[in-house]
C-alpha positions, 0 to 999 in steps of 0.5 A: 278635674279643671274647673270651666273658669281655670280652663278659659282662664288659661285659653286667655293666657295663651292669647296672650303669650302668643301676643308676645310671641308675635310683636316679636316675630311673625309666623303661621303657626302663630297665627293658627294657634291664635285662630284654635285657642279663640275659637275654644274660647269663644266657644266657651263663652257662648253661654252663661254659666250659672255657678261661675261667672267666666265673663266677669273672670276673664273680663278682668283680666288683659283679654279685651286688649289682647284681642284688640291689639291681635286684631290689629296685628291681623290687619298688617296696616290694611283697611280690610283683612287679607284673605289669609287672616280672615280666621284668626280675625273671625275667632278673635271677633267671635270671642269679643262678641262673646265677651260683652253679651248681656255684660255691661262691665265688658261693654265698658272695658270694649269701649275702653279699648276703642274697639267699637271705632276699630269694627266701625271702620272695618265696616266702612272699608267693605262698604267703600270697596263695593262698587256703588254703581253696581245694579241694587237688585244684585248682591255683590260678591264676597267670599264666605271667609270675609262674609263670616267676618263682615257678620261677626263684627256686627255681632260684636257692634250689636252685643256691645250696644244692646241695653248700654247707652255709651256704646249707642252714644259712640256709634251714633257719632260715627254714623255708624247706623248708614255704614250698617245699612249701606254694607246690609244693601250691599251683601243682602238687597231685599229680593237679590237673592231671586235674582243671583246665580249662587244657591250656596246655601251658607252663603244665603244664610249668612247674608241673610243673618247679617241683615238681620243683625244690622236691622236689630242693631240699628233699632238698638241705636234708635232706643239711645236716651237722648231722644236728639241722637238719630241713627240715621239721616236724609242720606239714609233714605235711599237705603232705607227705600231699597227694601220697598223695590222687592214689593214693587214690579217688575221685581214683585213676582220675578221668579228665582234663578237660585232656589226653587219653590220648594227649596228651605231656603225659599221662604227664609229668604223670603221672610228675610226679605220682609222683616227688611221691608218692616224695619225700613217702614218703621225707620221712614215713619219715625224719622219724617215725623220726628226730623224736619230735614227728613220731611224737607229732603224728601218733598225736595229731593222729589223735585231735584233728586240729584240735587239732594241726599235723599234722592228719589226716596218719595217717589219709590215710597209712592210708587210702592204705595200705589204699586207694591202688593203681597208677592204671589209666592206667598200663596204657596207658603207653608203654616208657619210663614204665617201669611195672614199676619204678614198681609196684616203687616204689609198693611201696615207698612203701607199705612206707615208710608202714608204718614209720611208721605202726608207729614211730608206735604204738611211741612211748609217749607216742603210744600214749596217743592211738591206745589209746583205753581211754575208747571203749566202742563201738570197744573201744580206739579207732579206730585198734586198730579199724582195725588188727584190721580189717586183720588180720581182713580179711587172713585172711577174704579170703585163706580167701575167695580175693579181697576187698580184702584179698587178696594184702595182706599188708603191711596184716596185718604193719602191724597186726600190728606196729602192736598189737604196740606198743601191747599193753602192759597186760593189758587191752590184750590181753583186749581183743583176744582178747575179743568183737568183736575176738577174735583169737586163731583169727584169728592163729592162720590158716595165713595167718598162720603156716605153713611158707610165710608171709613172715618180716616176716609171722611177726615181726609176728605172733610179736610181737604174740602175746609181748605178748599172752602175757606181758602176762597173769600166771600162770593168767590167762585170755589164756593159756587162750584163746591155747591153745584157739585152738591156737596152741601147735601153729601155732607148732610147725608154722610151722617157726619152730624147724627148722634151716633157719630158723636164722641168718636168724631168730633174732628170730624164734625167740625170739619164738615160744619167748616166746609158749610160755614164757608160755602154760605158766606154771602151764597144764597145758593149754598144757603138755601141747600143747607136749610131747605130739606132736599126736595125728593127726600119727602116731608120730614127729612132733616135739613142740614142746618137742623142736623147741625142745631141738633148737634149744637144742643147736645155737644159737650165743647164749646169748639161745636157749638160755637162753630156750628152756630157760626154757620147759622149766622153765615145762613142769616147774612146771605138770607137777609143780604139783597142779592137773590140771585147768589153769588156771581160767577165770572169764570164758569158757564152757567145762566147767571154768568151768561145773563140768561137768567129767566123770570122763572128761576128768580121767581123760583129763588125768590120763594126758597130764600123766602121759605129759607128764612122762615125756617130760620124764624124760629125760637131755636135759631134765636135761642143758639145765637143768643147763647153764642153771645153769652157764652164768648166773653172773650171773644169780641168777633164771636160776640160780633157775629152773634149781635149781628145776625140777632139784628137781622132777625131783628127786622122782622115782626116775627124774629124780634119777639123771637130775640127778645125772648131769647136774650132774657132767657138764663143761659144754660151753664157751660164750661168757658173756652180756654183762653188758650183755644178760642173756637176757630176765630182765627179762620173767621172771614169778615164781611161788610156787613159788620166791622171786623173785631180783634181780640186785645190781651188786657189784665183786667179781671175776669167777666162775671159769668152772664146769666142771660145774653141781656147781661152780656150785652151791658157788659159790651156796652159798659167795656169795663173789667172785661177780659178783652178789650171790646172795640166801638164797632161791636158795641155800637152793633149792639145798639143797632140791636137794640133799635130794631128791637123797638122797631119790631117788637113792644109788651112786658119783655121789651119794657124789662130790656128797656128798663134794664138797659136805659140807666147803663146807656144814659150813664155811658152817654154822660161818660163820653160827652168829649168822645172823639173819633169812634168813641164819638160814634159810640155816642151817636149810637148811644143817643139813637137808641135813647131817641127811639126809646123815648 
């Protein structure tokens, strides 16, 4: 009996003579004896035997080459394979395929051979030869010898590829990834198949493996080590997106012209047509988060889509985003398709569009295409269109109970994250609070923020709201309207601050008190909001400000606590500022702007800012701003920020006391901030109530840790082996503290800072005699202090 390798090995050997035989003179009947003893060949190779290893046998013999010179032969010099040799030529790829399944030595010898180049750019021929302004949604036409041999050479590119990196290497560098994808749009366009006039049934089943394959050889290509080799480009894109158009009207729910309901190749197909929709998602998610010219092609190919590769790729993500839906068919499918997983997956897809669409707007370069400040009639373009319409829509149609929009709320966090991104000037954000966008009682929907809503729809929305807020300076209009839409209370009610939230949601927490430090810099309106309970929610409800001195105290990082206390020395400033009318508004209708303001209501605001600051006398407020000196040593603005609302306390008989307790009590023991991240001083807006102060590298030692904020204030003053350098502004802003001190406060805790500080000033007095400049008023600073000691 001939044993299994014998008999191969003598299949190979007949390939071979017939090589010979047909370098020397052509005939049919070579070529049909080419075409029987491969396929008994490829036959025997379909699987693995376990007592002999016929793929390492016959790999070491002349087999690969034969096969790549017979597939040569075959061609006679053309691109694509006549009609006549697609069955030799299918046979000899079958073997090939065969050959190199889970072998990396016959990998290599394929390799070798340069076949891998030869399958590429037969691929290339078929892909060049359709007609590319034909209609996507239809599959062009190709008969089934040549669809077998199209499928069986991404076979071969697959197997060969699978696990082995040289393979991976190669086909990347002859962008092998967009002729597969190019070639699968071709012969199998997600959803075509509804919408042909062939119900060949091995037609559709080899269009529809060949999408398959293309699919899992283009994630192989994704899997190759160098982490800078890509498989696909920005041309890819519009191919990527084709797979989104099965899910999105009019071809949604068009019915089938080829199969009915009923048929079994119904829900192949449509399977088919999903796992194309999941791997075009997964592609579009990974490449704009990992390659800057995807994100910058699409934001641009969105404004100019002739203009650029990626065409309008954005533009069907979105229109998918907001339009596509689970197709109505899937209603009908039998158990095993599995619906509910697939509604889970679509899910996903659609969550992994809006990364990208949000990644796209966050890349600066692209914010320039879709911010479009040169169109008057879409005030910012159509995208920010777009994204304001979602975000409106969302809330309308939640209030309204159905619409479009209802229960969509992953389209109201893209657009939420998406003008997040690019409200990056102050214009920007006048424009979406100004007509017609005018967002603000729009973000300020329980839809939007409440106890209830999900955090991803918080964060998007919190951080659209920080740009926004800080994007206006001082006493600018965007903080006025921001408080008349009553966003500070929303905050406060959306639980953002309460215990519960802790832990899981820290970026959020500290989105919430950016969006409140900005609005009351210098409005008193804004200000009262966040410190005064609101007036209908009874006696002992929080206050903003208590909920957020709440959080301050039990948080563990000093990004929290720093700039939630930070809030509270914006409440001091635009307390103990003189304007009691808040911030004028120059562009909106209101009694201020109109100078109707009456008797009533400044008599009315008079009282709240009063009761305003008495809730802000108190030991706790005195207590957090004294930690925020003491623990930010190296952050003179911090420490600047501190010293001066502790000064405005200061001036009052009841705050001094109040201080002087607070800055003789130990500080509590705190990690320091790492150098690397100081709490968002980054973003701190100076004001004219203090100079501005900037943090100076030095190679000085390390501050010793304070034990009381008394100590942190010596060791501003002395300026000596500090980490920073900190300026004559904030030490002389020290000794305005320490004046007012005097002023309004006496007993045993006055005489103890005096007693402690006056040696350090008597000596820096001495130190800067021939001071000049501001150094000069340091020491006019220096010698008040004293003087008012005295």
């Amino acid at each position: 009996m001939t044993r299994p390798s014998n008999h191969l090995l003598l299949l190979e050997q007949k390939l071979s003579e017939l090589l010979t035989g047909l370098n020397d003179i052509e005939s049919d009947d070579a070529w049909q004896q080419v075409t029987s003893t491969a396929k008994v060949l490829a036959d025997g190779l379909r699987n693995k035997d376990d007592t002999i290893d016929n793929h390492s046998i016959l790999g070491s013999t002349s087999l690969i080459q034969d096969l790549v010179s017979l597939f040569t032969l075959a061609l006679h010099g053309s691109n694509i394979p006549d009609s006549s040799y697609t069955s030799p030529i299918l046979e000899i790829l079958r073997v090939s395929a065969n050959l190199c399944m889970d072998h990396d030595a016959n990998r290599a010898s394929i390799l070798n051979a340069e076949f891998p180049q030869a399958l590429v750019s037969l691929l290339q021929a078929y892909t060049e030869s359709f007609d590319n302004s034909s209609e996507s949604q239809k599959p062009l036409p190709l008969s089934l010898p040549h669809l077998k041999v199209v499928r069986t050479a991404v076979g071969v590119l697959l197997n060969a590829s699978v696990g082995y990196d040289p393979v991976k290497v190669l086909l990347i560098s002859l962008d092998a990834g967009s002729t597969l994808l190019r070639l699968s749009n071709y012969i199998y366009p997600p959803g075509s198949w509804r919408f042909s006039s062939s119900s060949d049934i091995e037609e559709w089943q080899i269009r529809s493996m060949l999408s398959a394959w293309v699919w899992r050889t283009l994630l192989e290509l994704k899997e190759v080590k160098d982490e800078n080799l890509q498989p696909l480009s920005a041309k890819d894109l519009p191919s990527l997106t084709q797979a989104l158009v099965a899910y999105t009207p009019p071809h949604l729910n068009a019915s089938s012209t080829s199969f009915s309901s009923d048929h079994e190749m119904f829900f192949d197909l449509l399977q088919t047509d999903f796992d194309s929709l999941e791997e075009s998602c997964t592609f579009i998610e990974s490449l704009s988060l990992d390659v800057e010219d995807i994100r910058l092609s699409l934001a641009r190919g969105y404004k100019h889509p002739k203009d650029h590769p990626a065409g309008s790729s954005l533009l069907s993500i979105l229109d998918f985003l907001e339009k596509g839906d689970y197709p109505s068919v899937w209603a009908n499918a039998p158990q095993d398709f599995d619906v509910s997983r697939k509604q889970k997956a679509f899910d996903m897809c659609r969550a992994a569009l809006i990364k990208t669409v949000v990644e796209v707007a966050g890349e600066e370069d692209a914010a320039k295409s879709l911010w479009v400040d040169s169109e008057p009639d879409t005030e910012g373009g159509e995208f920010v269109l777009r994204m304001v319409g979602w975000l409106k829509g969302y809330v309308f149609d939640m209030d309204a109970g159905s619409g479009a929009f209802f229960n969509r709320p992953d389209m109201a966090i893209c657009a939420s994250l998406s003008l997040g991104n690019l409200t990056r000037q102050e214009k920007h954000a006048n424009l979406l609070l100004s007509p017609p966008h005018s967002l603000a009682p729009v973000l300020s929907s329980q839809h939007l923020l409440s106890p209830s809503t999900d955090i991803k729809m918080k964060h998007g929305v919190l951080g659209l709201l920080k740009h926004i807020a800080q994007a206006g300076p001082p006493g600018s209009d965007i903080h006025v309207i921001l408080g008349k839409a009553g966003l500070i209370q929303c905050i406060c009610d959306s639980g953002v601050w309460d215990e519960q939230t802790d832990g899981m949601a820290e970026v959020l927490q500290v989105s919430a008190i950016g969006v409140v430090k900005h609005m009351c810099n210098t409005n008193v309106d804004n200000t009262i909001s966040l410190v005064l309970p609101p007036p209908l929610e009874g006696i002992g409800h929080p206050s903003g400000l208590s909920l957020i001195l709440s959080l301050v105290k039990r948080a563990d990082t000093i990004t929290v606590k720093s700039e939630g206390t930070r809030v509270l020395v914006n409440v001091v400033k635009s307390l103990w500022s003189g304007d009691i009318i808040g911030t004028p508004v120059s562009t909106l209708s209101s009694p201020i702007a109109n100078g109707t303001v009456d008797s009533a209501s400044s008599a009315s605001k008079e009282r709240k800012k009063k009761e305003s600051m008495k809730a802000v006398l108190t030991m706790q407020c005195a207590t957090a701003l004294a930690s925020l000196v003491g623990r930010s040593g190296r952050y003179p603005l911090l420490v600047n920020e501190g010293v001066v609302a502790l000064t405005l306390l200061s001036t009052q008989k009841v705050g001094a006391p109040l201080v002087l307790r607070a800055i003789l009590a130990p500080l509590p023991f705190e990690n320091p901030p790492s150098s690397a991240n100081p709490p968002s001083a980054s973003t701190s807006v100076t004001t004219d109530v203090s100079s501005p102060t900037i943090a100076t590298p030095s190679t000085r030692g390390r501050l010793p840790l304070p034990r009381t904020t008394l100590d942190m204030f010596i060791a501003v003053l002395k300026n000596v082996d500090n980490p920073v350098n900190f300026q004559p502004e904030v030490r002389i802003n020290v000794c305005s503290l320490f004046i007012q001190l005097k002023r309004n406060a006496s007993g045993e805790e006055f005489d103890k800072v005096k007693e402690t500080v006056n040696p350090v000033l008597v000596q820096l007095l001495e130190s800067l005699q021939d001071a000049t400049g501001k150094e000069e008023m340091l020491s006019k600073a220096i010698k008040k202090v004293l003087d008012t000691w005295a």
